[in-house]
Every structure is written in structure tokens, then in C-alpha cells.
TORLUM-150025 format. One record per residue (C-alpha): residue number from 1; residue in three letters; chain; x, y, z. Coordinates in steps of 0.2 Angstrom, whole numbers. Last residue first. Example, Ala and Ser with C-alpha at 12.3 -4.5 7.8 and 13.67 -1.06 7.14 Angstrom:
! TORLUM-150025
(2, SER, A, (68, -5, 36)),
(1, ALA, A, (62, -22, 39)),
***
This chain:
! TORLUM-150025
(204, UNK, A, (-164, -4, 50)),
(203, UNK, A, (-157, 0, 68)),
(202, UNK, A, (-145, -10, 70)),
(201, UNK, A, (-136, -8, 53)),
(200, UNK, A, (-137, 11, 58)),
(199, UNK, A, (-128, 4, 76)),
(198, UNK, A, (-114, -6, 65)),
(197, UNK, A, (-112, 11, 55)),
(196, UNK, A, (-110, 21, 69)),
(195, UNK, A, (-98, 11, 76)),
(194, UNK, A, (-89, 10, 60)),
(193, UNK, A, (-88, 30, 59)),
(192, UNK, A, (-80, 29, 78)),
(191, UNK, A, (-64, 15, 73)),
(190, UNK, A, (-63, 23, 56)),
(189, UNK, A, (-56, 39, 62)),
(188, UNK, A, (-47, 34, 76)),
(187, UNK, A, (-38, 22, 62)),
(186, UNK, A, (-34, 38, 54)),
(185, UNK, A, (-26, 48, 68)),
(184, UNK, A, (-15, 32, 71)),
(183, UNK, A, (-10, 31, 54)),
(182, UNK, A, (-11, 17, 45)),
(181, UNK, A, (7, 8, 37)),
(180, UNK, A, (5, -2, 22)),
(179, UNK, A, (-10, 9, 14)),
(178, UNK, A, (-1, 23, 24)),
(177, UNK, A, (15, 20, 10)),
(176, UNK, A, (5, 13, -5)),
(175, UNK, A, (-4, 28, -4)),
(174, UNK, A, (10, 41, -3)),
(173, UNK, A, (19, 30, -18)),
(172, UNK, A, (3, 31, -28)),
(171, UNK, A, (5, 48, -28)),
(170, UNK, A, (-14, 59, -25)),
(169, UNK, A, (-12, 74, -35)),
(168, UNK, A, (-19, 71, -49)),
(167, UNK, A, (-35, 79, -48)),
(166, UNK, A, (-34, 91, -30)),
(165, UNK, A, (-27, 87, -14)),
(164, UNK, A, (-28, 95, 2)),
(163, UNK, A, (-48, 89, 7)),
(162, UNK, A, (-45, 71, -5)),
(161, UNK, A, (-45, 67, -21)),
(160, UNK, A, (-52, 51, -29)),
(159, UNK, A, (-54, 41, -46)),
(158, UNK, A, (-35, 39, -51)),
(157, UNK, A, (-24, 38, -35)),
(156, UNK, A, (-37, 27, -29)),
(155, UNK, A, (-40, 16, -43)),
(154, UNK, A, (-18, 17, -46)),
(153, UNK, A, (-18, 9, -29)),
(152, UNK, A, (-30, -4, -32)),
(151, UNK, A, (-22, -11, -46)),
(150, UNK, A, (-6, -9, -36)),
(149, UNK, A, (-12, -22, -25)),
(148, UNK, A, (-12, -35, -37)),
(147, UNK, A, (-21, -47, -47)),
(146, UNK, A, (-40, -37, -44)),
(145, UNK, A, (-57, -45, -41)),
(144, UNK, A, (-60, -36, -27)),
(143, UNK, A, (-72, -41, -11)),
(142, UNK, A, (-61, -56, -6)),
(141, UNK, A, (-69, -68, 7)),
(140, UNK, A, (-64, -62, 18)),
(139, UNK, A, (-61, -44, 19)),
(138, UNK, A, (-43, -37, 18)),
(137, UNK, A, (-45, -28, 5)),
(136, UNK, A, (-60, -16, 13)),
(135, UNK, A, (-50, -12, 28)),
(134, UNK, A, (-35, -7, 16)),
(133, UNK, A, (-47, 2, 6)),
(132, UNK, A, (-55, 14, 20)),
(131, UNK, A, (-35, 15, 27)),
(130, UNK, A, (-29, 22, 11)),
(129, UNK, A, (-44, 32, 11)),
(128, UNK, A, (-41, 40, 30)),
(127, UNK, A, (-21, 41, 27)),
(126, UNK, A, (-26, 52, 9)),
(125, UNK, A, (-35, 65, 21)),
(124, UNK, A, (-54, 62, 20)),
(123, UNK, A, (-66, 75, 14)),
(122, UNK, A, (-69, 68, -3)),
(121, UNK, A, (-71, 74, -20)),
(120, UNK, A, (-76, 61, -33)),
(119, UNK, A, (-64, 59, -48)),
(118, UNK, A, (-69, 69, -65)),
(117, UNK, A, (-69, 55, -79)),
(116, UNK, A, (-56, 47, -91)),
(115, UNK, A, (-62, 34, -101)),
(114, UNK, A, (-43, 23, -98)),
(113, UNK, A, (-32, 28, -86)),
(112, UNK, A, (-13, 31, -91)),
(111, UNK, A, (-8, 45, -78)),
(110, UNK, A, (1, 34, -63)),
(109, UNK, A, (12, 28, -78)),
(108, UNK, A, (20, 46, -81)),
(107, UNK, A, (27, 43, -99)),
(106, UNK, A, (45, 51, -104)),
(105, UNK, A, (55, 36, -103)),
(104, UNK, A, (44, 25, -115)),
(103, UNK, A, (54, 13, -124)),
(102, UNK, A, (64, 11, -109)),
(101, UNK, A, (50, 8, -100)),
(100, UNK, A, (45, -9, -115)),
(99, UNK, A, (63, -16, -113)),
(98, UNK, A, (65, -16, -97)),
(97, UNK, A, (46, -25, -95)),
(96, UNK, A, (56, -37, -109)),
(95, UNK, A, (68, -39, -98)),
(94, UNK, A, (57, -46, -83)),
(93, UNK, A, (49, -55, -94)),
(92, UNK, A, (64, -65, -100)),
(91, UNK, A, (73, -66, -82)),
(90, UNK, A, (58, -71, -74)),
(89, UNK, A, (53, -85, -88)),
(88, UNK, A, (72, -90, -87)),
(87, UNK, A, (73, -91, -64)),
(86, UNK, A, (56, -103, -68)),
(85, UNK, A, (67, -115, -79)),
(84, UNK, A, (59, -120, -95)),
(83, UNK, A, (73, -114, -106)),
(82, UNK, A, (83, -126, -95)),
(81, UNK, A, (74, -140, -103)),
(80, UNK, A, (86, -139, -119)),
(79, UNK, A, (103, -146, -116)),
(78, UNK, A, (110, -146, -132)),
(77, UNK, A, (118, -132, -132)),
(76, UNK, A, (128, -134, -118)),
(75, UNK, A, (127, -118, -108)),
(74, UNK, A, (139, -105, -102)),
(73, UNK, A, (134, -94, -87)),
(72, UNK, A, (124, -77, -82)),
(71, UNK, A, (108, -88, -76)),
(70, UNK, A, (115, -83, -57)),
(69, UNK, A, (111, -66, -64)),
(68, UNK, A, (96, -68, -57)),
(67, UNK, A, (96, -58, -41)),
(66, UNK, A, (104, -42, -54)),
(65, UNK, A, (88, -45, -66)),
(64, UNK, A, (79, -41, -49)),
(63, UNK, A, (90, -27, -43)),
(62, UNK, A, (86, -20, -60)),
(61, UNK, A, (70, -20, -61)),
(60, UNK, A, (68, -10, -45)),
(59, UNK, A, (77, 2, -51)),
(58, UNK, A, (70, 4, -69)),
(57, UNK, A, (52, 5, -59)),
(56, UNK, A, (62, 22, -52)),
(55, UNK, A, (67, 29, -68)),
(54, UNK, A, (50, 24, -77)),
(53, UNK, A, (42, 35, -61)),
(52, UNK, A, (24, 29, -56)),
(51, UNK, A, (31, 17, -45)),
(50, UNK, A, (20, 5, -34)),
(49, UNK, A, (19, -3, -50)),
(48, UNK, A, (38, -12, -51)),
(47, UNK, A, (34, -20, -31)),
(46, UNK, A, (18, -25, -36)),
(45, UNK, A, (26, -35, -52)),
(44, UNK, A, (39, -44, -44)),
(43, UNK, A, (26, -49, -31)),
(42, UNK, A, (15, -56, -45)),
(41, UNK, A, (29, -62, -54)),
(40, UNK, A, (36, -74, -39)),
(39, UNK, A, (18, -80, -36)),
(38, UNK, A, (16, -85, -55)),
(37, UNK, A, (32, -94, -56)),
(36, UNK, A, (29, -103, -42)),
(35, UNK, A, (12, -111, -46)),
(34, UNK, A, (19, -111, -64)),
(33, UNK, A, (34, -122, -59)),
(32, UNK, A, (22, -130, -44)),
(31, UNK, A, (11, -136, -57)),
(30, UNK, A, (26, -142, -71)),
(29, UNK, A, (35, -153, -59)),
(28, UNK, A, (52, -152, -63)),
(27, UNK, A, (59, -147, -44)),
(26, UNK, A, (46, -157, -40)),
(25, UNK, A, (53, -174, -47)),
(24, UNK, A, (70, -171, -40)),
(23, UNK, A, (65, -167, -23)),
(22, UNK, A, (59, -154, -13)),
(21, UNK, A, (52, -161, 4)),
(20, UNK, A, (41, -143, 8)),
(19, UNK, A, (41, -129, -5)),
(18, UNK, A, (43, -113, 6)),
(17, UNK, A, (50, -100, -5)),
(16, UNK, A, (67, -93, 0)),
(15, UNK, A, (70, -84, -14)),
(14, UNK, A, (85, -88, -15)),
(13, UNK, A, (83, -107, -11)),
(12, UNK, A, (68, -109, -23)),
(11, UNK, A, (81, -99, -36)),
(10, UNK, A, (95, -112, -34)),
(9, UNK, A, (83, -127, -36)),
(8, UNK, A, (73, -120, -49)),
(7, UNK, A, (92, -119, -59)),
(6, UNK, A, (97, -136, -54)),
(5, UNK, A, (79, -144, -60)),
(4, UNK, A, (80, -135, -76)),
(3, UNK, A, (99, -138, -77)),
(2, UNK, A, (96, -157, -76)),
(1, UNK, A, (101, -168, -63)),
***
């Protein structure tokens, strides 16, 4: 076995991702490499932007270059495919990320926003907007064209303030944490203004 195959092996089994009968040939099969490359990236990446803080997007960084440190041994020259491994392409974009925040310690991430325009005043605590846009991503089918959920979390933070908060003030950590975890308050709040909604529906 190559070190291609050996190295997706290890990192399928560390990652605990569910590839069913893994054999030889899958373990080298270029679909399910990009397949598995691309959702391991994506959750890699949710995790990074939930932060707005380069320190604490250095963190999380790091305990992932740390999980694949596995790839931290000598090599045979020769052996070529194992540049192809899907633990490789993490590692390499993963340091290149690295790479790019240290380059820019200083910048606040949550405030790179491109035409910059006065956000809409609401009368929602951030709970009750986190709460609207989870409801709202988790139609079916999909309603945002959007890679991961911390695009959606910097749209919030971004184009919104709420009845205690003014421009800017909205973290995308808060968000993220009553996006993931509703508050009862807030869930009260939804549950009567969709009734009302589903009798205006009714009635027009």
C-alpha cells in the first residue's frame, strides 16, 4: 500500500468519517478524496470564522495542524502520490491560512465588509435574530446559497443591530452561540409571530 492510501486511511479513521467497506481502491479513489477533502475543509473552516480574533482563529488552527502531525515523518523521495493525500491538502491550506493571519495580526475580520452601508435597526434582542436565521437555514429545500454558516454569521453581525446594540456591536461569537443554542425566551417569540403569520397567510 502506498502512502497516499496509508495516510487517507489514518486520517478517515481520525476523523471518524463514515466511508463504508473502505478498501484499497477507495482509499485512492479521486471522488471520495475530493468529496472528503472538501467536507473536512468546510468544517475546518466554520470552526476558523466563527472567530473574529486572528489570535483566536490561530487557535483553532493550531489544534488542527497539531491533529495532523501524523504527516511529521521521513519520506522516500521517490514516492510521489502521497502529495495527493487529503491529510497533505489540509495541512498545506491550512498553513497557508497560518500564513496569511499572521500576516495580518492587527486586522478585526468581523469588520472586512465590502460597500459598506448603514445596517437596519431592529427591535429584536440578538437571541430573537439568531433564532429568525436559524429557522430560516434550516428550510428545505435550502433558501441561502452560502458555503458555510459563518457566511451567515458575519451577514448578521454586519447588516443588523438589535434594541441594546448599536453598528458594530453585534460579535459573531454571541451569534454563533444562540444561533446553536436558542433561547427559550426567544423561541416564545417566534412560536406567536409565526402564528400570526400563518393566519395573515389565511386570510390573503
Amino acid at each position: 500500500m502506498n502512502l497516499q492510501a496509508l495516510e487517507n486511511l489514518y486520517f478517515i479513521q481520525l476523523y471518524k468519517i463514515d466511508i463504508k467497506d473502505v478498501d484499497y481502491d477507495k482509499l485512492l479513489d479521486e471522488e471520495i478524496q475530493e468529496t472528503v477533502f472538501n467536507e473536512s475543509w468546510q468544517k475546518i473552516s466554520e470552526s476558523i470564522e466563527e472567530h473574529t480574533m486572528p489570535n483566536k482563529r490561530m487557535n483553532v488552527i493550531d489544534k488542527e495542524l497539531k491533529k495532523l502531525s501524523f504527516l511529521n515523518y521521513d519520506i522516500i523521495q521517490s514516492e510521489q502520490n502521497y502529495f495527493q493525500s487529503i491529510p497533505r491538502k489540509l495541512n498545506d491550506i491550512l498553513n497557508a491560512a497560518k500564513t496569511f493571519i499572521n500576516a495580518n495580526l492587527s486586522v478585526d475580520f468581523s469588520k472586512l465588509m465590502e460597500g459598506k452601508t448603514p445596517p437596519i435597526k431592529t427591535n429584536l434582542s440578538v437571541g430573537d435574530l439568531a433564532l429568525l436565521f436559524r429557522m430560516l437555514f434550516e428550510l428545505r429545500p435550502v433558501i441561502f446559497d452560502i458555503k458555510t454558516k459563518a457566511e451567515l454569521f458575519r451577514f448578521i453581525s454586519s447588516n443588523f443591530t438589535t434594541k441594546k446594540s448599536k453598528e458594530g456591536e453585534i460579535s459573531i461569537d454571541t451569534i454563533t452561540k444562540k444561533f446553536n443554542d436558542p433561547e427559550t425566551k426567544s423561541k416564545d417569540l417566534w412560536a406567536t409571530h409565526l402564528h400570526t403569520l400563518t393566519a395573515f397567510l389565511k386570510k390573503n
